[in-house]
mmJSON file of the N, C-alpha and C atoms, coordinates in Angstrom:
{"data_MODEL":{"atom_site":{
"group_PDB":["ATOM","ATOM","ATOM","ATOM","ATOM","ATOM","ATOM","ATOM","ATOM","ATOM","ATOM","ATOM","ATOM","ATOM","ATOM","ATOM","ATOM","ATOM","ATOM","ATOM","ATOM","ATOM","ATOM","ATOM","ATOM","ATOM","ATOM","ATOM","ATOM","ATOM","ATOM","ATOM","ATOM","ATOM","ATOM","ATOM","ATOM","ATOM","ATOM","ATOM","ATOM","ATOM","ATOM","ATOM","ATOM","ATOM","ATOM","ATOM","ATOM","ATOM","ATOM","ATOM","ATOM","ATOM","ATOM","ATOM","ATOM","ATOM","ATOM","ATOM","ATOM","ATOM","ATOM","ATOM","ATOM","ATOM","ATOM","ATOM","ATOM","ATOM","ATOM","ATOM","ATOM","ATOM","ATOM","ATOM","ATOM","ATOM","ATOM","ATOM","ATOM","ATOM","ATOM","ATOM","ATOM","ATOM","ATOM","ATOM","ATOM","ATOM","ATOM","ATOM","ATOM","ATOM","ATOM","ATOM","ATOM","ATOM","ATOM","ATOM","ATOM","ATOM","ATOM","ATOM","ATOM","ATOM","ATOM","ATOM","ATOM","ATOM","ATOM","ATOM","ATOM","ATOM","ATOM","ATOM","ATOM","ATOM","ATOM","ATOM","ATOM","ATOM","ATOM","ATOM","ATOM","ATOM","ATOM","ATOM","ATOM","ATOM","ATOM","ATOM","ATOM","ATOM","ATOM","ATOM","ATOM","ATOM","ATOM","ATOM","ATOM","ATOM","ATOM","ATOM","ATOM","ATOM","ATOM","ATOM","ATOM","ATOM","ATOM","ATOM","ATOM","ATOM","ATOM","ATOM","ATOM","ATOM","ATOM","ATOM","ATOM","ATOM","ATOM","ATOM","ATOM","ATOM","ATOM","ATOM","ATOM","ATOM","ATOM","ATOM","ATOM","ATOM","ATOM","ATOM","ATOM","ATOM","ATOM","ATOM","ATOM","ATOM","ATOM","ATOM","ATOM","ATOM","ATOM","ATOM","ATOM","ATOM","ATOM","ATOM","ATOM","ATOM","ATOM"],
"id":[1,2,3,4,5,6,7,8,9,10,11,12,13,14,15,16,17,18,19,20,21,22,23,24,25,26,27,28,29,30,31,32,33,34,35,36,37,38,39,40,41,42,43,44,45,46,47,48,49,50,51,52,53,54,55,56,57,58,59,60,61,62,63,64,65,66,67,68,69,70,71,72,73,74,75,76,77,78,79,80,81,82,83,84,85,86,87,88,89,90,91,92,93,94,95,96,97,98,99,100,101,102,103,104,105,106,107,108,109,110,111,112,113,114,115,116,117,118,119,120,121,122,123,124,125,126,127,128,129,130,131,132,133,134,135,136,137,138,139,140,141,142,143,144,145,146,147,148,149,150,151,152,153,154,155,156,157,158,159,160,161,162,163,164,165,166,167,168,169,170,171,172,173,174,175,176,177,178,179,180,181,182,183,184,185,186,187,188,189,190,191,192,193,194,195],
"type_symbol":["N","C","C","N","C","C","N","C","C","N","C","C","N","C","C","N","C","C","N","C","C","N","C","C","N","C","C","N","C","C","N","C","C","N","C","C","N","C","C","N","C","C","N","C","C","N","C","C","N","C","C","N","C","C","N","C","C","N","C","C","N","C","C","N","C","C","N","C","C","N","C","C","N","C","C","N","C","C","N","C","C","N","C","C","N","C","C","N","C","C","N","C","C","N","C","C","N","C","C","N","C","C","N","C","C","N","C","C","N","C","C","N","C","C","N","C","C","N","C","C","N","C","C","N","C","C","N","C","C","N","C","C","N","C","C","N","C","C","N","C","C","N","C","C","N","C","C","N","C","C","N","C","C","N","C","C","N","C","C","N","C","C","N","C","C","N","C","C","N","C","C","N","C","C","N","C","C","N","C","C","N","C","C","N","C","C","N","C","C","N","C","C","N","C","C"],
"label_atom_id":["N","CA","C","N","CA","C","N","CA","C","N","CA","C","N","CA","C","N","CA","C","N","CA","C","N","CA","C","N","CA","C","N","CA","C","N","CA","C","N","CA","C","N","CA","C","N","CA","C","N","CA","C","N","CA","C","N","CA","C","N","CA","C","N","CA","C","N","CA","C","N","CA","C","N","CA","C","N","CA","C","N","CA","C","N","CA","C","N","CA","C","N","CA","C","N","CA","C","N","CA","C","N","CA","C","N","CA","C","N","CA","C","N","CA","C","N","CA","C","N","CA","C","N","CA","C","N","CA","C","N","CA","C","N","CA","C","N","CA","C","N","CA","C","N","CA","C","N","CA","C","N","CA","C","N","CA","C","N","CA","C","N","CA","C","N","CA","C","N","CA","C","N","CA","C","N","CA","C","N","CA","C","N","CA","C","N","CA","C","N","CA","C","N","CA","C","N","CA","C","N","CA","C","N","CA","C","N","CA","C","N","CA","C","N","CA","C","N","CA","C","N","CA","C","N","CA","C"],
"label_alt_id":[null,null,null,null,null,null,null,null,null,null,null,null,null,null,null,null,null,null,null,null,null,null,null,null,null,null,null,null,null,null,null,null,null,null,null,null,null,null,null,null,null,null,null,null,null,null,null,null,null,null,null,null,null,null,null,null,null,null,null,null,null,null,null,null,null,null,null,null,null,null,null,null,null,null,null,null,null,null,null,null,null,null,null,null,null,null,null,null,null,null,null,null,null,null,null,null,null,null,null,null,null,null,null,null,null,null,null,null,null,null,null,null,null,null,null,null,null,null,null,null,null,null,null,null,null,null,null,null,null,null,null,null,null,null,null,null,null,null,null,null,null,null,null,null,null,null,null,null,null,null,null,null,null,null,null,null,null,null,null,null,null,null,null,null,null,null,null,null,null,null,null,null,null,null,null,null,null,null,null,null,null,null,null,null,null,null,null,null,null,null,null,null,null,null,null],
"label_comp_id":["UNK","UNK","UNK","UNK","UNK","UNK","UNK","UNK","UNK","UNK","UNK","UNK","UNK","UNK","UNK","UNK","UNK","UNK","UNK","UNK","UNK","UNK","UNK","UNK","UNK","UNK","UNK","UNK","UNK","UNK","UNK","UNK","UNK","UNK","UNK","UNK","UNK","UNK","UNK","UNK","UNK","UNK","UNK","UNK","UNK","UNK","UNK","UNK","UNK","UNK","UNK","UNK","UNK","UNK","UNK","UNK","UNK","UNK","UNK","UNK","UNK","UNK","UNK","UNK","UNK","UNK","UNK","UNK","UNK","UNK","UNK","UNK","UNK","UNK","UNK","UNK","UNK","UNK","UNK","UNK","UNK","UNK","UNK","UNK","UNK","UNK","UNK","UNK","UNK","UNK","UNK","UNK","UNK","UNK","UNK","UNK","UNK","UNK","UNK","UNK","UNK","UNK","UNK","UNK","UNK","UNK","UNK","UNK","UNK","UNK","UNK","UNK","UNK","UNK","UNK","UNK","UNK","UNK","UNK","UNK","UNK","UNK","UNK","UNK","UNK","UNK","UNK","UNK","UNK","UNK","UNK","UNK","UNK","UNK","UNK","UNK","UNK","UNK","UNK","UNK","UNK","UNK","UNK","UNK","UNK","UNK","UNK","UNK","UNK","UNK","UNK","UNK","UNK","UNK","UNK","UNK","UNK","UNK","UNK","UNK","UNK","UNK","UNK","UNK","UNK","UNK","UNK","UNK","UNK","UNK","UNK","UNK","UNK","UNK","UNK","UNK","UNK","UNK","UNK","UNK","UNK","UNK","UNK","UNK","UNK","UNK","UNK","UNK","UNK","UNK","UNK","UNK","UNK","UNK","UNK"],
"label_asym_id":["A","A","A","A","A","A","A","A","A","A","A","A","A","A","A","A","A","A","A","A","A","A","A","A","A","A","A","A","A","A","A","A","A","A","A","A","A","A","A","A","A","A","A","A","A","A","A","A","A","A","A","A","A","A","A","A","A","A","A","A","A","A","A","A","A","A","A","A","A","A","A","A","A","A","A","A","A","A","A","A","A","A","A","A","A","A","A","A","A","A","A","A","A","A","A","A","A","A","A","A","A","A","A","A","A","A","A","A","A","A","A","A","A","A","A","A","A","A","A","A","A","A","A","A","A","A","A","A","A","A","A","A","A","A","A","A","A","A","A","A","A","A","A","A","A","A","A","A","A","A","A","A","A","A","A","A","A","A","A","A","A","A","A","A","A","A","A","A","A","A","A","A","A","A","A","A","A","A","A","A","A","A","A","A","A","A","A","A","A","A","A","A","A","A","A"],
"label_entity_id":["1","1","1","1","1","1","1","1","1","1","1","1","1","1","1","1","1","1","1","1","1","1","1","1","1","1","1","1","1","1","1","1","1","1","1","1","1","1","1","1","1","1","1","1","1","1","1","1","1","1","1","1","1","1","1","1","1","1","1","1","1","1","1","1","1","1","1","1","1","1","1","1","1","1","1","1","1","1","1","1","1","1","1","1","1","1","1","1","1","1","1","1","1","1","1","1","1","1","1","1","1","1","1","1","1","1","1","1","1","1","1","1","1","1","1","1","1","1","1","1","1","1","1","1","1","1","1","1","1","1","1","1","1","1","1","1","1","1","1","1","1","1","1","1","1","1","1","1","1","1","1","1","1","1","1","1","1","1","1","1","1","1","1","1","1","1","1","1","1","1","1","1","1","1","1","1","1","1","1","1","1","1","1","1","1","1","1","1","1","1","1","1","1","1","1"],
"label_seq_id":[1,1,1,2,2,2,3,3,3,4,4,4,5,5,5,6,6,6,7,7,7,8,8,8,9,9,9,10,10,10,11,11,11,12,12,12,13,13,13,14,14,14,15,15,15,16,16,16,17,17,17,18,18,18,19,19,19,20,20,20,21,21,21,22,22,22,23,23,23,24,24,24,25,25,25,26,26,26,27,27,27,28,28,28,29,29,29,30,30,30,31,31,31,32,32,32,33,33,33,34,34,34,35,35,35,36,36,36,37,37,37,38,38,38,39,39,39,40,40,40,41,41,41,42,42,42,43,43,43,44,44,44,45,45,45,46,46,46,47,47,47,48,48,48,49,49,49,50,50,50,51,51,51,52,52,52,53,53,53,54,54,54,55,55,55,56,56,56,57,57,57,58,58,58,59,59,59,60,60,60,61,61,61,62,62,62,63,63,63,64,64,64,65,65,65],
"pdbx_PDB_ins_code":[null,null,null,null,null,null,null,null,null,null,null,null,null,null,null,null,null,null,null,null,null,null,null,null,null,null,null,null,null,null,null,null,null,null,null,null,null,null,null,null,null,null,null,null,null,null,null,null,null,null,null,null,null,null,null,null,null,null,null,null,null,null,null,null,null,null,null,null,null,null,null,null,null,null,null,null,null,null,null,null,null,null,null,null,null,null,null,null,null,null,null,null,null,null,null,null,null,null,null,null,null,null,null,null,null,null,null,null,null,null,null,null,null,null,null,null,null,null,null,null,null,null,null,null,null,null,null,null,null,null,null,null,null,null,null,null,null,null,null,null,null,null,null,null,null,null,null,null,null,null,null,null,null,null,null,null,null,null,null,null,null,null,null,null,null,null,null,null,null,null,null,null,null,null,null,null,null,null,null,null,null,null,null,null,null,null,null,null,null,null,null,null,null,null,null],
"Cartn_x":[0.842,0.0,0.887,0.741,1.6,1.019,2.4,1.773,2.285,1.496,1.526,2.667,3.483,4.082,4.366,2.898,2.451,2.972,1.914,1.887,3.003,4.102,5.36,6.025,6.078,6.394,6.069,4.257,3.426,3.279,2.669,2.185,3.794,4.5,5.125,6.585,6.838,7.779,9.388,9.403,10.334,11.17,12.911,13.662,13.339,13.173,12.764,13.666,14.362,15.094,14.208,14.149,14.012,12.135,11.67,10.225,9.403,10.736,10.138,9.455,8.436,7.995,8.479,8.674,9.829,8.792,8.251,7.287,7.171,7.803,8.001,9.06,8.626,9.756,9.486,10.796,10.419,10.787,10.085,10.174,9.057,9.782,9.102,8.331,9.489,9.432,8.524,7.935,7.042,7.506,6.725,7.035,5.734,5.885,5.107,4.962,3.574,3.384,4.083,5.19,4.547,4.272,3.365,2.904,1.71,1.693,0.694,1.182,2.458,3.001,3.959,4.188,5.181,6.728,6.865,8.591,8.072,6.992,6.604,7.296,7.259,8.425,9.705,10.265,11.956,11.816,10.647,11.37,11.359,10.022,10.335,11.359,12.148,12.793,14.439,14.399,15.417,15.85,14.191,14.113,14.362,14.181,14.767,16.112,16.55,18.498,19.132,18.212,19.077,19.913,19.157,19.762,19.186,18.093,17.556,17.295,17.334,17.238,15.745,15.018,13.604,12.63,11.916,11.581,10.162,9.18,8.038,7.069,5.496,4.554,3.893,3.613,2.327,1.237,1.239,-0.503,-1.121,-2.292,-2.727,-2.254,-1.356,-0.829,-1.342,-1.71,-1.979,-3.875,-3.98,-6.186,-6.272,-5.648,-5.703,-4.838,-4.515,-3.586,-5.255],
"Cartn_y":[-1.173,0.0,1.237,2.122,3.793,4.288,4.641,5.724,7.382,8.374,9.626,10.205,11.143,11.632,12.358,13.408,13.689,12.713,11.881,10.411,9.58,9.761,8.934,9.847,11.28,12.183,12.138,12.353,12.226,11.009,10.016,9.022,7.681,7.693,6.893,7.121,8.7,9.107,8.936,9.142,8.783,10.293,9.835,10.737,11.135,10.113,10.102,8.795,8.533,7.301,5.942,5.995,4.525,4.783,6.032,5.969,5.75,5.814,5.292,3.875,4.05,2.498,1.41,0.282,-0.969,-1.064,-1.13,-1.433,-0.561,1.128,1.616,0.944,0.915,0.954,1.88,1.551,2.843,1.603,1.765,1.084,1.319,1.123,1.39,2.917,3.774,5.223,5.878,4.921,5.745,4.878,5.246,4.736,3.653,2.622,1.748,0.975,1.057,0.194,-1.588,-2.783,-3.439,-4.092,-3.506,-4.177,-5.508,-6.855,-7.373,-8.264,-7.539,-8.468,-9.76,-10.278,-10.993,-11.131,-9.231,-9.072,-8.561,-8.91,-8.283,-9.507,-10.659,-11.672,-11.557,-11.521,-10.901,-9.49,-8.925,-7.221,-7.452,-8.309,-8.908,-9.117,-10.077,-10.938,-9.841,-8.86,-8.02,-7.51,-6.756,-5.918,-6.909,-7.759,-9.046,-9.177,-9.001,-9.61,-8.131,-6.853,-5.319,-5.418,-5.591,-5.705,-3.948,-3.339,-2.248,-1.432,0.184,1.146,1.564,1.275,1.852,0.749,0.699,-0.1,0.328,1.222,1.508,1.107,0.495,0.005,1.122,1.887,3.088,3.085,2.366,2.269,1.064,0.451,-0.867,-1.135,-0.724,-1.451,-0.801,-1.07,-0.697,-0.401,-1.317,-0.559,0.673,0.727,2.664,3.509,3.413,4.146,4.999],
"Cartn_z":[0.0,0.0,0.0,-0.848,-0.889,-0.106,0.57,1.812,1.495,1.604,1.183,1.998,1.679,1.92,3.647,3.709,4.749,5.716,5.672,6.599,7.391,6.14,6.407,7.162,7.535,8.685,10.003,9.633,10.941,11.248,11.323,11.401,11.82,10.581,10.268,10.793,11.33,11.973,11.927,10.299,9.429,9.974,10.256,10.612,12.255,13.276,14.55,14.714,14.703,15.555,15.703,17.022,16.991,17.107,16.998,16.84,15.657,14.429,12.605,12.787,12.315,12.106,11.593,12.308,11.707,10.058,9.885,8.634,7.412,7.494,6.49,5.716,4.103,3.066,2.04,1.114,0.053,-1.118,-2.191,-3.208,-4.833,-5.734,-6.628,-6.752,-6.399,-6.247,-5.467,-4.334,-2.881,-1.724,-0.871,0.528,0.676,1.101,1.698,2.632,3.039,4.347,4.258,5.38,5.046,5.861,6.855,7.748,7.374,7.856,7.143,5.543,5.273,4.218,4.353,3.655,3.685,4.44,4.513,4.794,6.31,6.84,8.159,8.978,8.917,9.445,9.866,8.795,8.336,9.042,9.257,9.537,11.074,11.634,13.564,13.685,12.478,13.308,13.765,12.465,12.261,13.653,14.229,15.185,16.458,16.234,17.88,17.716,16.866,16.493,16.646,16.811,16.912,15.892,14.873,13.26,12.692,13.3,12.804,13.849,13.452,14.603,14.858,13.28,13.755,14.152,15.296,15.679,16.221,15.864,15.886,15.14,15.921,15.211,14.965,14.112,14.323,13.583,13.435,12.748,12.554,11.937,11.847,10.784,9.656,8.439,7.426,6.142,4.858,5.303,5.805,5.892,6.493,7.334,7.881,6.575,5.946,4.706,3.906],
"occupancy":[1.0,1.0,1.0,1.0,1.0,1.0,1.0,1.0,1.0,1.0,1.0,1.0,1.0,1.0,1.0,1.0,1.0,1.0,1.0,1.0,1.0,1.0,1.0,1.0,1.0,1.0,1.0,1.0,1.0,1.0,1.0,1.0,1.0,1.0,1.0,1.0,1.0,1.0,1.0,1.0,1.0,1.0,1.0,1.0,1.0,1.0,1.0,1.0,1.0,1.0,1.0,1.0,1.0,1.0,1.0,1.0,1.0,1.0,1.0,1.0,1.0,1.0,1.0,1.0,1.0,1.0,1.0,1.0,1.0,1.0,1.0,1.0,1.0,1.0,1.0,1.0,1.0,1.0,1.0,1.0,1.0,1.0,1.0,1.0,1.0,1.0,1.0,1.0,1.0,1.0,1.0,1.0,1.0,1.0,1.0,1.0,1.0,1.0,1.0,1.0,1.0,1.0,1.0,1.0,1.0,1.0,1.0,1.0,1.0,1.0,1.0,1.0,1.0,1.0,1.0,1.0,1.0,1.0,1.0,1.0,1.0,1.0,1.0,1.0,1.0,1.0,1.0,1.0,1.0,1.0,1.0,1.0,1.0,1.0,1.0,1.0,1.0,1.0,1.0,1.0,1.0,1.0,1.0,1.0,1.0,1.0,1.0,1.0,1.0,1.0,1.0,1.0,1.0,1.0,1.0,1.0,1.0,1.0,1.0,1.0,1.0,1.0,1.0,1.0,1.0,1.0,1.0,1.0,1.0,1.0,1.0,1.0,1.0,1.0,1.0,1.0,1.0,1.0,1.0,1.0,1.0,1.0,1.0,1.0,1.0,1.0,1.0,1.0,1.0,1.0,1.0,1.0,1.0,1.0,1.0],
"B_iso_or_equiv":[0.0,0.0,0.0,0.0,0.0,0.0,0.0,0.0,0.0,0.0,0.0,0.0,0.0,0.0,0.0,0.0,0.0,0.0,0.0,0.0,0.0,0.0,0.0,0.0,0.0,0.0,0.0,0.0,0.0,0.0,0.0,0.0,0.0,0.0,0.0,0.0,0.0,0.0,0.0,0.0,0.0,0.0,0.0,0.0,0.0,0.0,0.0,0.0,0.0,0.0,0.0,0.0,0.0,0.0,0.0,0.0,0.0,0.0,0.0,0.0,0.0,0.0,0.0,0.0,0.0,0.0,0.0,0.0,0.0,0.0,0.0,0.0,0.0,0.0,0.0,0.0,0.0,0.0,0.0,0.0,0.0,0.0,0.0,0.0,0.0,0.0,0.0,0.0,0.0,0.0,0.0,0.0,0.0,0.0,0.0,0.0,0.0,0.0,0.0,0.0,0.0,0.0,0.0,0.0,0.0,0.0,0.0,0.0,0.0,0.0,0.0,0.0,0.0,0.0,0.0,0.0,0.0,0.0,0.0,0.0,0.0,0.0,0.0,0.0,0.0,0.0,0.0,0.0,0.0,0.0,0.0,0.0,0.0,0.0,0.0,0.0,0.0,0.0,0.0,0.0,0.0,0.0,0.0,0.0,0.0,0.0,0.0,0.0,0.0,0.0,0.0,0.0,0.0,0.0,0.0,0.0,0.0,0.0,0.0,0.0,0.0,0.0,0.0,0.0,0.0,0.0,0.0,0.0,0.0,0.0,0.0,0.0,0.0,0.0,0.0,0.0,0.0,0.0,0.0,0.0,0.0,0.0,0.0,0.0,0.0,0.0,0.0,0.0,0.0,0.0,0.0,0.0,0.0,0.0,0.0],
"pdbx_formal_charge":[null,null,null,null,null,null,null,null,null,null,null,null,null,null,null,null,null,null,null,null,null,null,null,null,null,null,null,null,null,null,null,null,null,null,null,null,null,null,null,null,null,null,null,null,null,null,null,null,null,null,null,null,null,null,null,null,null,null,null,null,null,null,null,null,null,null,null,null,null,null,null,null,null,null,null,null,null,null,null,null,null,null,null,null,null,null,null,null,null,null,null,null,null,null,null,null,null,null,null,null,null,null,null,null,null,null,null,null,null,null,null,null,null,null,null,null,null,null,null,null,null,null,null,null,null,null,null,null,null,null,null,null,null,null,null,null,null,null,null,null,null,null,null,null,null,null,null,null,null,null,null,null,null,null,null,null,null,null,null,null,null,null,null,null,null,null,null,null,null,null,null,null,null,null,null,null,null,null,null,null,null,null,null,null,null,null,null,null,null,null,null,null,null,null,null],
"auth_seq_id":[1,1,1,2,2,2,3,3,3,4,4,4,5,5,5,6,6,6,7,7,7,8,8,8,9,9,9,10,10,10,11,11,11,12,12,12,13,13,13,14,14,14,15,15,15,16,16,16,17,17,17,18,18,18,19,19,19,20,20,20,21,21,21,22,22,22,23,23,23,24,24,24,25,25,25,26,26,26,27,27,27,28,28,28,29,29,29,30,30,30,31,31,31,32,32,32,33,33,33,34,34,34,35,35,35,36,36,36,37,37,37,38,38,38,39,39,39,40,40,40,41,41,41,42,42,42,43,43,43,44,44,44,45,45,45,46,46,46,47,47,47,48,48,48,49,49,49,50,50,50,51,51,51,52,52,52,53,53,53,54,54,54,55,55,55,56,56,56,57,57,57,58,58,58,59,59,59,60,60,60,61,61,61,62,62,62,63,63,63,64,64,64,65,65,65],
"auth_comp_id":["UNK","UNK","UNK","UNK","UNK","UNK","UNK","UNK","UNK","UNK","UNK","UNK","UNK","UNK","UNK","UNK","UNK","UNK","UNK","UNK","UNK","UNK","UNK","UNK","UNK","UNK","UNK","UNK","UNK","UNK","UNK","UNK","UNK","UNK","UNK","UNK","UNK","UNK","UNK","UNK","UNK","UNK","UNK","UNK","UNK","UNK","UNK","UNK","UNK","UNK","UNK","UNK","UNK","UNK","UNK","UNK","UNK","UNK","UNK","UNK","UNK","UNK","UNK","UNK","UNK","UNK","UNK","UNK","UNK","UNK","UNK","UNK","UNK","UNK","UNK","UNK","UNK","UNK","UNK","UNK","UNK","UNK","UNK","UNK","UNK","UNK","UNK","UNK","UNK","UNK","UNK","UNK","UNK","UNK","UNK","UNK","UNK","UNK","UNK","UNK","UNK","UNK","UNK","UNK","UNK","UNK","UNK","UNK","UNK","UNK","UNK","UNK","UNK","UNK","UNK","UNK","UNK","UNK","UNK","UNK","UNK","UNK","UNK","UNK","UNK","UNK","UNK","UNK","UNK","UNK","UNK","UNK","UNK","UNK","UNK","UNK","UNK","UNK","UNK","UNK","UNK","UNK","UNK","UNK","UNK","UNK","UNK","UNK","UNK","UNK","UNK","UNK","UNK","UNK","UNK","UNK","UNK","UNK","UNK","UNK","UNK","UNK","UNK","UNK","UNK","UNK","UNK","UNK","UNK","UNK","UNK","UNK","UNK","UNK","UNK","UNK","UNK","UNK","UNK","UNK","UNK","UNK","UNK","UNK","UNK","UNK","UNK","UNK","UNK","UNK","UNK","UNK","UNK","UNK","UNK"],
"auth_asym_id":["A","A","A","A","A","A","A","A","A","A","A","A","A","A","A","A","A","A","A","A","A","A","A","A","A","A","A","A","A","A","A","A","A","A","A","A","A","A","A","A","A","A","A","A","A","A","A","A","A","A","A","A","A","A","A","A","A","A","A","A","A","A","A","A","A","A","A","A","A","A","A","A","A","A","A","A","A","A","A","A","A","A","A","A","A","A","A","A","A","A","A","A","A","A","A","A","A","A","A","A","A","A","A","A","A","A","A","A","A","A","A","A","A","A","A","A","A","A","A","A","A","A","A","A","A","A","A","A","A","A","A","A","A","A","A","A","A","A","A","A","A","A","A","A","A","A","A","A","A","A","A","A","A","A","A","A","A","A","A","A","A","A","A","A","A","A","A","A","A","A","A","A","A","A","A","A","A","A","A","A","A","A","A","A","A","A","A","A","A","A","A","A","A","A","A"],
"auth_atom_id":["N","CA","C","N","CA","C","N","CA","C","N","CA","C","N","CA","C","N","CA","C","N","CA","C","N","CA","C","N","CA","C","N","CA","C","N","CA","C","N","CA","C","N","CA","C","N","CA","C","N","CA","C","N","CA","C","N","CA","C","N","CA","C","N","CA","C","N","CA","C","N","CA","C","N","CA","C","N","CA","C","N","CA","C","N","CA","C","N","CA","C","N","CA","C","N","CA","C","N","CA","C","N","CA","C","N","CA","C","N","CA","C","N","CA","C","N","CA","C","N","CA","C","N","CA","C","N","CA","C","N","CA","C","N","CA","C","N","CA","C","N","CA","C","N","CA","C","N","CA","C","N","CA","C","N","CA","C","N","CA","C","N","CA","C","N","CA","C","N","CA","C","N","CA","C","N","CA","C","N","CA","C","N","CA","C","N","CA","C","N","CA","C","N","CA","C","N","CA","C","N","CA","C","N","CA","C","N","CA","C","N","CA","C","N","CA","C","N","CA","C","N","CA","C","N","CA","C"],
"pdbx_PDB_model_num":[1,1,1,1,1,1,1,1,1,1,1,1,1,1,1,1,1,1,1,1,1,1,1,1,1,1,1,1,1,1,1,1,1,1,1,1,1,1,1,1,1,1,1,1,1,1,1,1,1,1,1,1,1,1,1,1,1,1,1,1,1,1,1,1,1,1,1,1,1,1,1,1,1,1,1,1,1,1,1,1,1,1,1,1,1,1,1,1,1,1,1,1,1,1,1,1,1,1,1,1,1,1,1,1,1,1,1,1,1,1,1,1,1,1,1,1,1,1,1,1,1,1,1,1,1,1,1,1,1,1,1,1,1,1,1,1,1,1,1,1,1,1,1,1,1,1,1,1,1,1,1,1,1,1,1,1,1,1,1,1,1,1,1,1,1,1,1,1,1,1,1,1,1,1,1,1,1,1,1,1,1,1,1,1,1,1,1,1,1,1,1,1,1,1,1]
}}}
């Protein structure tokens, strides 16, 4: 799901440390949710191994988008 620009500031708290949501990505020239996908596995497991700095859930995934 593309997430708007706005959003990925407020919401998604991109450029906040460890308050960015583990679930933002950027791909295919926007930002997207992927909470609920496939790489939502791989991105837990990232955040248990302190493999990644952002480690915030903030929203319910792509249906609140």
């Amino acid at each position: 799901m593309v997430i708007e620009d706005k959003k990925v500031t407020e919401v998604c708290k991109l450029g906040q440390g460890e308050k960015v949501c583990r679930y933002l990505g950027f791909g295919q020239g926007h930002w997207q949710c992927l909470l609920g996908t496939p790489y939502q596995k791989v991105i837990d497991e990232r955040v248990l191994q302190g493999e990644m700095k952002a480690k915030g859930i903030n929203c319910a995934g792509p249906r609140s988008n």
